[in-house]
C-alpha positions in Angstrom: 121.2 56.7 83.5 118.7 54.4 81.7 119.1 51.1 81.4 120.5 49.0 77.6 123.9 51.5 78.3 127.2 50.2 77.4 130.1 51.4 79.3 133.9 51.7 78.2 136.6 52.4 81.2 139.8 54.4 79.8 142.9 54.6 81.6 145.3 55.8 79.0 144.6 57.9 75.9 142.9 55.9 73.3 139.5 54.7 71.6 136.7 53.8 74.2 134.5 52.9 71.1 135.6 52.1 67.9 131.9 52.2 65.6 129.2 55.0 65.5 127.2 55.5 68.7 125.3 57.7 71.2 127.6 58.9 73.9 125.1 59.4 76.8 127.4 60.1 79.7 131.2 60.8 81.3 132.5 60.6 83.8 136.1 61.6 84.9 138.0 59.9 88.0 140.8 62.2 89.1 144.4 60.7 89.9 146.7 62.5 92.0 145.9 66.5 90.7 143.5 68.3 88.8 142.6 65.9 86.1 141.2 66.3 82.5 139.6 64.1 79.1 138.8 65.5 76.0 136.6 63.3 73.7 136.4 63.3 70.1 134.2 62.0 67.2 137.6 60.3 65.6 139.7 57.4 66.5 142.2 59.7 67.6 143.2 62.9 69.3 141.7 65.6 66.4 138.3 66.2 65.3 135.0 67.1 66.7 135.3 67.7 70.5 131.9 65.9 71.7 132.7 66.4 75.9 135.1 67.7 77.6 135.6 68.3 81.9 138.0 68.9 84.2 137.9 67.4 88.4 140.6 68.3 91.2 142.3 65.4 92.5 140.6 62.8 94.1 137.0 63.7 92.9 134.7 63.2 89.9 133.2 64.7 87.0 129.9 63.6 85.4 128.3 64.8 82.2 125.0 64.1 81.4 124.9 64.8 77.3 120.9 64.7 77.5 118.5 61.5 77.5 119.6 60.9 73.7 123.2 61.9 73.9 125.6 63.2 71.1 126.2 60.9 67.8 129.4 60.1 67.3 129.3 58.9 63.6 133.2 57.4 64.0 133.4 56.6 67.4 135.0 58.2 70.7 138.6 59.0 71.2 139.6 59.8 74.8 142.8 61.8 74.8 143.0 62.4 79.4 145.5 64.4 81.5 146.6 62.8 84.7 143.0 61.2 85.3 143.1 57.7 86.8 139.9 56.7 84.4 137.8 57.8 82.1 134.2 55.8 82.0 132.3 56.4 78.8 128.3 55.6 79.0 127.2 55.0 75.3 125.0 53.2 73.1 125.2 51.5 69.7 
C-alpha cells in the first residue's frame, strides 16, 4: 500500500468514512467463524456495494481495489458479520 493512506478500524456496523474518498484497500479480521463485511457508497447499509469478502475464523481477508481505488462519492458504510474488525485503507 502507498504511502498518504488514511485508515479507519470498524468493529461494529457503521460508517468508517463519513465524506467522498478513494477506498484503496480492505481488509477483514475474522472473529470466532467464518466472517463477512459488505461496504457501501452510503452512510448506511443500502446502496452501491463497492467491496465485499468473506475469511474463516481466525484469518484475514485483503482487497486490493487497484493503485487508484473505487470513489466513493458519499462515503463508506461497513455493515460486517461476526468479524472482529474491519480496516478500511482510503484517501480523501
Amino acid at each position: 500500500m502507498s504511502k498518504g493512506l488514511l485508515v479507519a478500524r470498524v468493529t461494529e456496523d457503521g460508517a468508517a468514512v463519513s465524506r467522498a474518498c478513494w477506498l484503496v484497500h480492505v481488509t477483514i479480521i475474522a472473529g470466532e467463524g467464518t466472517s463477512s463485511a459488505i461496504l457501501y457508497d452510503n452512510n448506511a447499509a443500502s446502496g452501491t456495494v463497492v467491496a465485499q469478502g468473506q475469511c474463516a475464523q481466525n484469518y484475514a481477508d485483503h482487497i486490493d481495489l487497484g493503485p487508484d481505488g473505487v470513489y466513493c462519492s458519499t462515503g463508506v458504510y461497513v455493515d460486517l458479520s461476526t468479524a472482529s474488525a474491519v480496516l478500511v485503507y482510503y484517501r480523501i
